[in-house]
C-alpha positions in Angstrom: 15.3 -7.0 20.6 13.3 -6.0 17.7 12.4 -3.1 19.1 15.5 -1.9 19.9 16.8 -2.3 16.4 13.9 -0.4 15.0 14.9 1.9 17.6 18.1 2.3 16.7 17.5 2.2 12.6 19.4 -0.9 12.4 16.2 -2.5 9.8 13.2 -0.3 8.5 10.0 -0.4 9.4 7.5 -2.6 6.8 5.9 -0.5 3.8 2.4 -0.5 5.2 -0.5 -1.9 3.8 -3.2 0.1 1.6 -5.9 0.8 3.7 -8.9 -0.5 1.6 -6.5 -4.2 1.6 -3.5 -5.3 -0.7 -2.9 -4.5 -4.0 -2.9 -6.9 -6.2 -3.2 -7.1 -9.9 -6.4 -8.9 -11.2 -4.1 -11.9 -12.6 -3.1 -12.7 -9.3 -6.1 -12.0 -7.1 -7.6 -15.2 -8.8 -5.1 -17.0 -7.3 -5.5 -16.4 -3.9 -8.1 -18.5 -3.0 -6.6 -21.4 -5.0 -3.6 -20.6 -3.3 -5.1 -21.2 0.1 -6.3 -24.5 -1.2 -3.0 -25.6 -1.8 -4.1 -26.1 -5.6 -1.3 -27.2 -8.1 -0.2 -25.1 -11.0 -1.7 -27.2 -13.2 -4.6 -27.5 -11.6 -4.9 -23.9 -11.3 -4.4 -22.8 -15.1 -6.9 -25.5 -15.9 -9.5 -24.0 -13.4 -8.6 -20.3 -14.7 -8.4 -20.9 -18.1 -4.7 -19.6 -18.0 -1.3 -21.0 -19.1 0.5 -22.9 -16.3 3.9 -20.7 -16.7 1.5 -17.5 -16.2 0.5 -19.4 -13.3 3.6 -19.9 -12.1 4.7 -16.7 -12.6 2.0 -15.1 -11.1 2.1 -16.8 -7.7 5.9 -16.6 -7.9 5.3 -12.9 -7.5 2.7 -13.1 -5.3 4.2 -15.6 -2.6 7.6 -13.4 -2.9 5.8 -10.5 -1.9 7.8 -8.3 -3.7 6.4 -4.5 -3.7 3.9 -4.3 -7.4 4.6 -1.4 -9.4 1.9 -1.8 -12.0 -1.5 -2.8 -10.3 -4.7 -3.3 -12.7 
């Protein structure tokens, strides 16, 4: 069924991914791995060195996967 509505251009195709991996800013490329850990927003500004609501922000973005206009 998919199929047949990319057939039929009733939903785009996904943007496609950079060939040499994602882009993403240097802010939140240090998140990933805590990210994967399941680590806390607290947890993660203190292991950082970053505010917690950059934090937040950052992984907002990130876990939204909204397309990033400005990468570092």
């Amino acid at each position: 069924m998919v199929v047949s509505d990319y057939a039929a251009e009733v939903i785009n195709w996904p943007l496609l991914l950079h060939p040499e991996g994602p882009l993403v800013p240097r802010e939140q490329r240090g998140l990933l791995p805590l990210v994967a850990r399941d680590i806390a927003a607290a947890q993660t500004g203190t292991e950082l060195v970053r505010p917690v609501t950059g934090v937040r922000a950052d992984g907002r973005e990130l876990l939204t996967n909204q397309p990033i206009e400005d990468v570092n």
